[in-house]
MOPAC internal coordinates of N, CA, C and O (Angstrom, degrees):
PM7 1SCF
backbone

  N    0.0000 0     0.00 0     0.00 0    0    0    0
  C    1.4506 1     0.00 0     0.00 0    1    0    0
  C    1.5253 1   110.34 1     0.00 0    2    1    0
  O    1.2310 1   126.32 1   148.46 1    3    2    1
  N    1.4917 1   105.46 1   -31.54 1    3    2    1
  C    1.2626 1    99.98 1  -174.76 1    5    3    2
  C    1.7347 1   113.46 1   -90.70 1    6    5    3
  O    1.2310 1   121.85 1  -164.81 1    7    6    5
  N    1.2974 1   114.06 1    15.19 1    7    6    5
  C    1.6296 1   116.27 1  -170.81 1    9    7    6
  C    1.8334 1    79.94 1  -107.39 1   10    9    7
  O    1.2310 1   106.75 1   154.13 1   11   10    9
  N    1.2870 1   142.27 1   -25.87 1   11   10    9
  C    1.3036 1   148.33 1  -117.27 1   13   11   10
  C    2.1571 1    81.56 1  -114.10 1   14   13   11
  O    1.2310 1   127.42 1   125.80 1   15   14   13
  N    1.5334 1   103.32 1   -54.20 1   15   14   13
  C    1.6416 1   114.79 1   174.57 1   17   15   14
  C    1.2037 1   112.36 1   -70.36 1   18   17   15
  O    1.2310 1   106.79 1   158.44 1   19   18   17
  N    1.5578 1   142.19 1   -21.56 1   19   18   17
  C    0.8556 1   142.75 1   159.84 1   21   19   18
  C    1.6490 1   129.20 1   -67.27 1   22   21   19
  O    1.2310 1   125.01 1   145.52 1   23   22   21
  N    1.3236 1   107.97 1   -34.48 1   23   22   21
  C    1.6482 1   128.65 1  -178.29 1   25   23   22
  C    1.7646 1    81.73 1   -77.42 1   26   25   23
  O    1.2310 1   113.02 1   104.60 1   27   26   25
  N    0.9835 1   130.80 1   -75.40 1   27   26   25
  C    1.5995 1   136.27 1  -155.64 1   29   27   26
  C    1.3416 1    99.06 1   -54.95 1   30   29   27
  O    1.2310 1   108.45 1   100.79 1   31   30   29
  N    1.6977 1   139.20 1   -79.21 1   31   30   29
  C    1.3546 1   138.35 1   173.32 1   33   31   30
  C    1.6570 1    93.28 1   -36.55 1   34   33   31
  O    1.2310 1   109.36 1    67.21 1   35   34   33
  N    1.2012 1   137.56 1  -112.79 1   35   34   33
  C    1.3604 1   140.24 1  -129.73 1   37   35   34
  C    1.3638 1   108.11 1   -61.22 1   38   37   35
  O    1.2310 1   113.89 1   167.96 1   39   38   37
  N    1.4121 1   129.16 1   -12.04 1   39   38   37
  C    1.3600 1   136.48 1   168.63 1   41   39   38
  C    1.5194 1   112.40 1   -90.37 1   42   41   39
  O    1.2310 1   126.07 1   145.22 1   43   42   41
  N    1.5952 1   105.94 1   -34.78 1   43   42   41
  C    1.9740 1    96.51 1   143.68 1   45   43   42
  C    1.1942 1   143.65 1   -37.69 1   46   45   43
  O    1.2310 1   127.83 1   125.79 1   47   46   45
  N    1.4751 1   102.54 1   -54.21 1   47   46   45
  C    1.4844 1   116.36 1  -171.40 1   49   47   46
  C    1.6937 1   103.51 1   -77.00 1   50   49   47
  O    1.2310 1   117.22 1   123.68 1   51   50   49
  N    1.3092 1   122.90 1   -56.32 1   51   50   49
  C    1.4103 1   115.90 1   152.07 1   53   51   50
  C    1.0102 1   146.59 1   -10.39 1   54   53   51
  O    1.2310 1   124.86 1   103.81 1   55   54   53
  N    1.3327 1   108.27 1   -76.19 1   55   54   53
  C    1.7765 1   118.97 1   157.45 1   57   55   54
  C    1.5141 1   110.59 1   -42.73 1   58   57   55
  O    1.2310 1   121.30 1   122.47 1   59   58   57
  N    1.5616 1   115.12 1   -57.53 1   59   58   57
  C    1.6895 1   117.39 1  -172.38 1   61   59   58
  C    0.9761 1    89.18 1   -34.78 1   62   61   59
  O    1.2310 1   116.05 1    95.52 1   63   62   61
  N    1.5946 1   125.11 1   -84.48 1   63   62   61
  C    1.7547 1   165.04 1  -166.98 1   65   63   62
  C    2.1143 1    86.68 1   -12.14 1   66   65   63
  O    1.2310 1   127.92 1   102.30 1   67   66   65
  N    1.1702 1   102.36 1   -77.70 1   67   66   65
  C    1.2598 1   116.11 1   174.39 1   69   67   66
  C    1.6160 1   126.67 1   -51.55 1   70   69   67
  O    1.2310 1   125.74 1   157.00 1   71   70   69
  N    1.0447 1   106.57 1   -23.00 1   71   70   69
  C    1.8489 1   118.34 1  -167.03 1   73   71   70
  C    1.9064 1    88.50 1   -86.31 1   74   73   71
  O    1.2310 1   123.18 1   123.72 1   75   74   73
  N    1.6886 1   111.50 1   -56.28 1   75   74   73
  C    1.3797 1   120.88 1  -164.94 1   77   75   74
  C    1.6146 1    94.64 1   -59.19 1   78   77   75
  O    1.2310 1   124.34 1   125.75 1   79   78   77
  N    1.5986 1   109.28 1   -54.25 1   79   78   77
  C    1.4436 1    97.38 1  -172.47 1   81   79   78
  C    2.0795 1   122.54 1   -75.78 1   82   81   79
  O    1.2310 1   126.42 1   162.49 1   83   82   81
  N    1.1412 1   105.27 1   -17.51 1   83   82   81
  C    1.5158 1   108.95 1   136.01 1   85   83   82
  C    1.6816 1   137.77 1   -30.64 1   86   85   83
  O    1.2310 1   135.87 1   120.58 1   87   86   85
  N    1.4384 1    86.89 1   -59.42 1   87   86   85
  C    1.3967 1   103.35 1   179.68 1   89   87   86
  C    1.5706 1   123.19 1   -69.47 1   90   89   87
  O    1.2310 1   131.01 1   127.98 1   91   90   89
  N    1.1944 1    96.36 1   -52.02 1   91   90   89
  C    1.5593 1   107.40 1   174.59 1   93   91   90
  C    1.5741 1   121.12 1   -55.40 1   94   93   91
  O    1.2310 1   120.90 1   125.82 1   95   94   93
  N    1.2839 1   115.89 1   -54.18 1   95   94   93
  C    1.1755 1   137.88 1  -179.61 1   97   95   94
  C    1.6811 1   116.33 1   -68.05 1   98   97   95
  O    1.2310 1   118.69 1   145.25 1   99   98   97
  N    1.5606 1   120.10 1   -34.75 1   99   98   97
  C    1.6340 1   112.01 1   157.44 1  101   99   98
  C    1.4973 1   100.13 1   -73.48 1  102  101   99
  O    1.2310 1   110.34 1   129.00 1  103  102  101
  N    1.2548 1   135.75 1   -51.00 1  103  102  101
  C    1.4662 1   121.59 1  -178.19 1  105  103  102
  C    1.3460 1   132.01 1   -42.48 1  106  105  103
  O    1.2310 1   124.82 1   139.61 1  107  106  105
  N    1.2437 1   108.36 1   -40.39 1  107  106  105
  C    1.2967 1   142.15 1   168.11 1  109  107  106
  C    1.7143 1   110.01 1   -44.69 1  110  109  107
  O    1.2310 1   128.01 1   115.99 1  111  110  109
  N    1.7279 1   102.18 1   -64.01 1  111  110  109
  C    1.2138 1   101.75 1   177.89 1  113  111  110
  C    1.4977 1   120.15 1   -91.74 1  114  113  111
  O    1.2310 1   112.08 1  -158.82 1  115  114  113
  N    1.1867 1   132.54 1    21.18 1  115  114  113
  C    1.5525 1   145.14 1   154.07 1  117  115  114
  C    1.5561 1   111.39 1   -82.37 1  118  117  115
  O    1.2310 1   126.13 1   140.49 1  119  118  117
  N    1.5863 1   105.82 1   -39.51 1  119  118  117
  C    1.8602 1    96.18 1  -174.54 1  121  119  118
  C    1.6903 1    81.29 1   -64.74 1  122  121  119
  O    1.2310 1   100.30 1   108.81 1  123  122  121
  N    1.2194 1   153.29 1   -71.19 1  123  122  121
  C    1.3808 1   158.58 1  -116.90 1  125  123  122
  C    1.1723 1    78.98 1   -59.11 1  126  125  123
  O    1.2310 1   117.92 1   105.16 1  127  126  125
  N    1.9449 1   121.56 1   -74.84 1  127  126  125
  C    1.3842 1   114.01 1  -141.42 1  129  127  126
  C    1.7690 1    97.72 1   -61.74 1  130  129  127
  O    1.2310 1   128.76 1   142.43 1  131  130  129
  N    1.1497 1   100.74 1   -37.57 1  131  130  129
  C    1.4342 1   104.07 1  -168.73 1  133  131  130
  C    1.6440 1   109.05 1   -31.98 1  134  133  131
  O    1.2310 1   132.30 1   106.16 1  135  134  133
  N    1.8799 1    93.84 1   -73.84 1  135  134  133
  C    1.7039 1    92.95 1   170.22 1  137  135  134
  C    1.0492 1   114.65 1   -43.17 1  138  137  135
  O    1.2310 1   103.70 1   115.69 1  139  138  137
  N    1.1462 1   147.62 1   -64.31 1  139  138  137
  C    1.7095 1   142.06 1  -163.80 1  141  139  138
  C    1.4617 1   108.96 1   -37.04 1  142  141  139
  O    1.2310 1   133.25 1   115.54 1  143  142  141
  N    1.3249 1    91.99 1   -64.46 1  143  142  141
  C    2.1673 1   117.98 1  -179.96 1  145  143  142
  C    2.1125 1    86.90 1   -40.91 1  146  145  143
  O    1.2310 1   122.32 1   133.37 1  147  146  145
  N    1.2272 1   113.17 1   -46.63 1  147  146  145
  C    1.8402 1    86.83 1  -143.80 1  149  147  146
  C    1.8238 1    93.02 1  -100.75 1  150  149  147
  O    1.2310 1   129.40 1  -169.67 1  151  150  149
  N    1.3922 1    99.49 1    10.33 1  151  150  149
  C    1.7918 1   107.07 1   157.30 1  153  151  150
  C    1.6513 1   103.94 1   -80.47 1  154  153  151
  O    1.2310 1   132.45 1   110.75 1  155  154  153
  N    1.4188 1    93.55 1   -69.25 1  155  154  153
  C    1.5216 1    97.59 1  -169.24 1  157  155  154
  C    1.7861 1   111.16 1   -54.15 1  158  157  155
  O    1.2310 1   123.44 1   172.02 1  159  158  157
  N    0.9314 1   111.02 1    -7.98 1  159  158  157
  C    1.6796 1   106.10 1   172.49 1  161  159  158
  C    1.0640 1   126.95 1   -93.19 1  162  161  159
  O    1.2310 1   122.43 1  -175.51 1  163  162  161
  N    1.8359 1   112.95 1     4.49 1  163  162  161
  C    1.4854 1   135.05 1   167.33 1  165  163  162
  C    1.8882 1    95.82 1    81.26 1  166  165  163
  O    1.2310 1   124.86 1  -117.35 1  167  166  165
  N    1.2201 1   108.28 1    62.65 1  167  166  165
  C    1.9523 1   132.30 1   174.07 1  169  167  166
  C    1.5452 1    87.85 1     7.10 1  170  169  167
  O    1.2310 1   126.70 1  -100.19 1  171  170  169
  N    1.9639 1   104.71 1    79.81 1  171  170  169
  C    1.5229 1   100.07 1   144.30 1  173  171  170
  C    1.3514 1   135.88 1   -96.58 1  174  173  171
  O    1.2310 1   113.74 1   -52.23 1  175  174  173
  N    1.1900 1   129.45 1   127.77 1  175  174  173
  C    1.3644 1   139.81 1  -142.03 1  177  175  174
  C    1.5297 1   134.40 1    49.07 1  178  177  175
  O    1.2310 1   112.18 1    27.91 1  179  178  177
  N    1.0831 1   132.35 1  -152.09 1  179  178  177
  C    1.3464 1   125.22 1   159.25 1  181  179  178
  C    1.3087 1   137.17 1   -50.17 1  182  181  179
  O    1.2310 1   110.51 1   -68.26 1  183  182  181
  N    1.4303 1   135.43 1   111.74 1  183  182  181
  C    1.4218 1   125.13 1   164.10 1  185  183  182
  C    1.3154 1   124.82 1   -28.55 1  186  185  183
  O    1.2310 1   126.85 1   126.44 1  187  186  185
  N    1.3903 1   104.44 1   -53.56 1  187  186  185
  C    1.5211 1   114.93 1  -163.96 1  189  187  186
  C    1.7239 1   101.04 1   -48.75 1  190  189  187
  O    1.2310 1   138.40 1   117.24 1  191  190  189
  N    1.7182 1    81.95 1   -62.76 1  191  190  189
  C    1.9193 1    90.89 1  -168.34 1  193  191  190
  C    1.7657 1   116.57 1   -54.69 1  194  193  191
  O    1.2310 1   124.63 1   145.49 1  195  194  193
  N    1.5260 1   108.71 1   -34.51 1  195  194  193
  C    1.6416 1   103.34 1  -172.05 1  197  195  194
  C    1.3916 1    80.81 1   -77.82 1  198  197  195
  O    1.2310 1   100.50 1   129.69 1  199  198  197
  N    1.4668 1   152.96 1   -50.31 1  199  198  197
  C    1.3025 1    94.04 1  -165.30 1  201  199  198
  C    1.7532 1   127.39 1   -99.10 1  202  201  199
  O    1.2310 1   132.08 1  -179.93 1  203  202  201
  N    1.3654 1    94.28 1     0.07 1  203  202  201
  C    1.2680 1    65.91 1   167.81 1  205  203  202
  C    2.2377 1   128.60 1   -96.13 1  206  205  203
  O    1.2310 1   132.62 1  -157.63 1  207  206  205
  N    1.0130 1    93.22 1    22.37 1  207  206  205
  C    1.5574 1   108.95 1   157.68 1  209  207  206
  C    0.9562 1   112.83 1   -71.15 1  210  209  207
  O    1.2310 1   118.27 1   135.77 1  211  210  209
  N    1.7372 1   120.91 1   -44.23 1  211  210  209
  C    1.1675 1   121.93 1   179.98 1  213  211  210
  C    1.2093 1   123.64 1   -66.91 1  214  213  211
  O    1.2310 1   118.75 1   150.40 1  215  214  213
  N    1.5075 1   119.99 1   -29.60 1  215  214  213
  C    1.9944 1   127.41 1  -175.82 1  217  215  214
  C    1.7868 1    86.11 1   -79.59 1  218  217  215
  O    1.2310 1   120.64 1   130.56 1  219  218  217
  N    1.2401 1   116.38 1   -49.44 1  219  218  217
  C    1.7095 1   100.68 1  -176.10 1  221  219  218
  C    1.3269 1   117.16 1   -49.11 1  222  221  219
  O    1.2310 1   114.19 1   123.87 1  223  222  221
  N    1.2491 1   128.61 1   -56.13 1  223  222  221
  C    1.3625 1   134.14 1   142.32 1  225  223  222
  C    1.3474 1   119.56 1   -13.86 1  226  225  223
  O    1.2310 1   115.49 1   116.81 1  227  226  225
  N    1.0374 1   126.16 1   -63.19 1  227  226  225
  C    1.6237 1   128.31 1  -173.98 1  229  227  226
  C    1.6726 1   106.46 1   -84.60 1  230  229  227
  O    1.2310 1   119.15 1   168.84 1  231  230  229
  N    1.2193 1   119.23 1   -11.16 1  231  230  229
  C    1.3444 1   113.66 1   160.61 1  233  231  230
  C    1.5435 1   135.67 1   -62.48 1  234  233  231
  O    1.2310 1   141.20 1   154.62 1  235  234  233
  N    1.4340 1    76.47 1   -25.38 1  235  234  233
  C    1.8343 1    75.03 1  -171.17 1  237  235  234
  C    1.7936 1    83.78 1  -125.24 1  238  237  235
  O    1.2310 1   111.18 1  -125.36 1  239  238  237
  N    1.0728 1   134.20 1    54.64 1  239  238  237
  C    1.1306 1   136.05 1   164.08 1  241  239  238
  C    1.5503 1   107.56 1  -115.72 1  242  241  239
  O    1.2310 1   123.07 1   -24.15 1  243  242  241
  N    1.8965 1   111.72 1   155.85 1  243  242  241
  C    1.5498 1   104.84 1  -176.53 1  245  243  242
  C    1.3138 1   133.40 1   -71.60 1  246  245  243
  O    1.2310 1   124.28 1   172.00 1  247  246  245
  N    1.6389 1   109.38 1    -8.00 1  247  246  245
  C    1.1735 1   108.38 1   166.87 1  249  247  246
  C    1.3852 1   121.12 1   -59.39 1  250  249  247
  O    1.2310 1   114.46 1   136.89 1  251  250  249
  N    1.2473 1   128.09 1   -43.11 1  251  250  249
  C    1.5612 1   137.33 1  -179.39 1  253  251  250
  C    1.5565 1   105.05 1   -78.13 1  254  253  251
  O    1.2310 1   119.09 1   179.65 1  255  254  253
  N    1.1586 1   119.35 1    -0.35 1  255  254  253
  C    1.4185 1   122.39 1   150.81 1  257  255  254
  C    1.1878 1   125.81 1   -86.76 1  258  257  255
  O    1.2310 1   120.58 1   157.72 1  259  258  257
  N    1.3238 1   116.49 1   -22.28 1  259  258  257
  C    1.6514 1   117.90 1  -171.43 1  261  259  258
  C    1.5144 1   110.25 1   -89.49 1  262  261  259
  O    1.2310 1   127.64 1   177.54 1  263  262  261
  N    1.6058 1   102.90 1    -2.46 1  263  262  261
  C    1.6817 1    91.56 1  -161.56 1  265  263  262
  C    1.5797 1    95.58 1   -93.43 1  266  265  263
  O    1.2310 1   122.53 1   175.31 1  267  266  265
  N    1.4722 1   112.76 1    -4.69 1  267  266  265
  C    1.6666 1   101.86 1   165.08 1  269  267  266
  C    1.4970 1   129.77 1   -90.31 1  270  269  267
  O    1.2310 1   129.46 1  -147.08 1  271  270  269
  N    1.3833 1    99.36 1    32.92 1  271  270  269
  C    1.5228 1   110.76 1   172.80 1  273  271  270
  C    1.4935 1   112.25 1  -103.24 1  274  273  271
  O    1.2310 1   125.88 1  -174.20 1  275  274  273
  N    1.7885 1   106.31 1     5.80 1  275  274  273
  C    1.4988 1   109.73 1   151.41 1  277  275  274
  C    1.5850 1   117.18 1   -77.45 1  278  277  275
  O    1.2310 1   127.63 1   179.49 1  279  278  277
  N    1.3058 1   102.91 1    -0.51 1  279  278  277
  C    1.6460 1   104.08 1   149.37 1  281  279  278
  C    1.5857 1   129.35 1   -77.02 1  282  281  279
  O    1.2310 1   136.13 1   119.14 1  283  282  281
  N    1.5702 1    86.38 1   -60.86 1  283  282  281
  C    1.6375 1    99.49 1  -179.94 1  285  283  282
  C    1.6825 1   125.76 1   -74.97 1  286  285  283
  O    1.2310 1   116.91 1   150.50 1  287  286  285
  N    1.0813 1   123.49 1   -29.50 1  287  286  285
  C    1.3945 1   108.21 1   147.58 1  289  287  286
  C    1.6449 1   136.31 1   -28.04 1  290  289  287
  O    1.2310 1   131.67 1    87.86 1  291  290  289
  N    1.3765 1    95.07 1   -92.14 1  291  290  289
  C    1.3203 1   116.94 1   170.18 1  293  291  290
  C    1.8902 1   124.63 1   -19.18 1  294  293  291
  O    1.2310 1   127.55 1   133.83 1  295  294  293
  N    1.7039 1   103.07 1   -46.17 1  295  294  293
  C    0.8705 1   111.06 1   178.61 1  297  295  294
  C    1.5990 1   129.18 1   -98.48 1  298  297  295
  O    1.2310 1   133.74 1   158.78 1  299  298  297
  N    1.3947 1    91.04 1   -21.22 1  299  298  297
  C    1.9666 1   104.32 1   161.51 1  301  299  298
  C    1.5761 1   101.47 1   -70.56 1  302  301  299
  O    1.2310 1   111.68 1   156.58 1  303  302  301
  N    1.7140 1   133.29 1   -23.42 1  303  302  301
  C    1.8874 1   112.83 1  -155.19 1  305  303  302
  C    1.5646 1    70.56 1  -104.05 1  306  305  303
  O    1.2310 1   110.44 1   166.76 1  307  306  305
  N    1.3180 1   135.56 1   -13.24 1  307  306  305
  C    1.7882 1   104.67 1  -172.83 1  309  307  306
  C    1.1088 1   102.66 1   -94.85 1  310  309  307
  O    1.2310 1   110.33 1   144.58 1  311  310  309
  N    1.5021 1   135.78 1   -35.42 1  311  310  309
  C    1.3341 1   138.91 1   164.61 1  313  311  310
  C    1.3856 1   122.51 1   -51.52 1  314  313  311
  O    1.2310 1   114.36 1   148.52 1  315  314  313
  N    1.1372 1   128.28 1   -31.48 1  315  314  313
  C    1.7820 1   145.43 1   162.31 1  317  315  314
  C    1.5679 1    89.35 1   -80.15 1  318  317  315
  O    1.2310 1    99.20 1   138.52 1  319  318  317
  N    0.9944 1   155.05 1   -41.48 1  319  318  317
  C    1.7089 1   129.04 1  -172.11 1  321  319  318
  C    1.1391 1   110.36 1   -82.52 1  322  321  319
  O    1.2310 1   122.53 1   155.60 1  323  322  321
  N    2.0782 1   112.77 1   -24.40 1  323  322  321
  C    1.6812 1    90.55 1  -172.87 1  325  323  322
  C    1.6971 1   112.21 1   -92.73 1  326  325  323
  O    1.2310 1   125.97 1  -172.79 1  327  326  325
  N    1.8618 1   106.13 1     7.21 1  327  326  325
  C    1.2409 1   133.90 1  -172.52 1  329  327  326
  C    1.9726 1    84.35 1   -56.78 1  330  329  327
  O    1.2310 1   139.78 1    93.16 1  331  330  329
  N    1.4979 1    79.24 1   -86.84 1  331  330  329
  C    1.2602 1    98.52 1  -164.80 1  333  331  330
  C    1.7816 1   130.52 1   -66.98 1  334  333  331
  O    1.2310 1   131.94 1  -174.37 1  335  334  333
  N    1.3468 1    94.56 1     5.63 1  335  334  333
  C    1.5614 1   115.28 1   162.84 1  337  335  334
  C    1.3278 1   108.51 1   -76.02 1  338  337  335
  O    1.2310 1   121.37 1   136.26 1  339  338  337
  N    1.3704 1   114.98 1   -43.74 1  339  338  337
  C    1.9623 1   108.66 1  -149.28 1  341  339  338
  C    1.5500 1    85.10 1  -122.20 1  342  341  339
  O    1.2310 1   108.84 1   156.66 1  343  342  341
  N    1.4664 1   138.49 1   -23.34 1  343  342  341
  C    1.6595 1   101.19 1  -163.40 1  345  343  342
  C    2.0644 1    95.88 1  -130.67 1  346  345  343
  O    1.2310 1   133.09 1  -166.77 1  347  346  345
  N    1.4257 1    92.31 1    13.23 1  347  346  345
  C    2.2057 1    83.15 1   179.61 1  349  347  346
  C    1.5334 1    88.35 1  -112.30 1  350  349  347
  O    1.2310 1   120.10 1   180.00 1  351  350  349

């Protein structure tokens, strides 16, 4: 039980570790295109504002949904291996 709290906590903090640096790093590269996009459109209106319309936009878009399946992976292929380790 106690190898069982150990796999769950330190494979928490991991995943987070990974989810935050996920996160940061597609965000990161969306403001880029963003800037590029509101050059190449000959800078209409404010920088500030087109892009950040654009991260609001990408907030609630599915890409920034998919990157929390560095949760759900991980824990569906270890849960299916110890499936099929101990009871098939």
């Amino acid at each position: 039980m106690a190898a069982l709290l150990k796999l769950v906590v330190f494979g928490g903090i991991i995943l987070t570790v990974i989810y935050i640096a996920l996160s940061i790093y597609s965000r990161r590269v969306r403001r880029g295109k963003l800037e590029a996009e509101w050059l190449a459109a000959g800078k209409p209106g404010s920088e500030d504002a087109f892009v950040e319309a654009g991260l609001k936009e990408y907030d609630s878009s599915l890409r920034r949904k998919l990157i929390l399946g560095v949760y759900v992976v991980p824990v569906v292929t270890v849960s299916a291996i110890v499936y099929f380790t101990n009871f098939n």
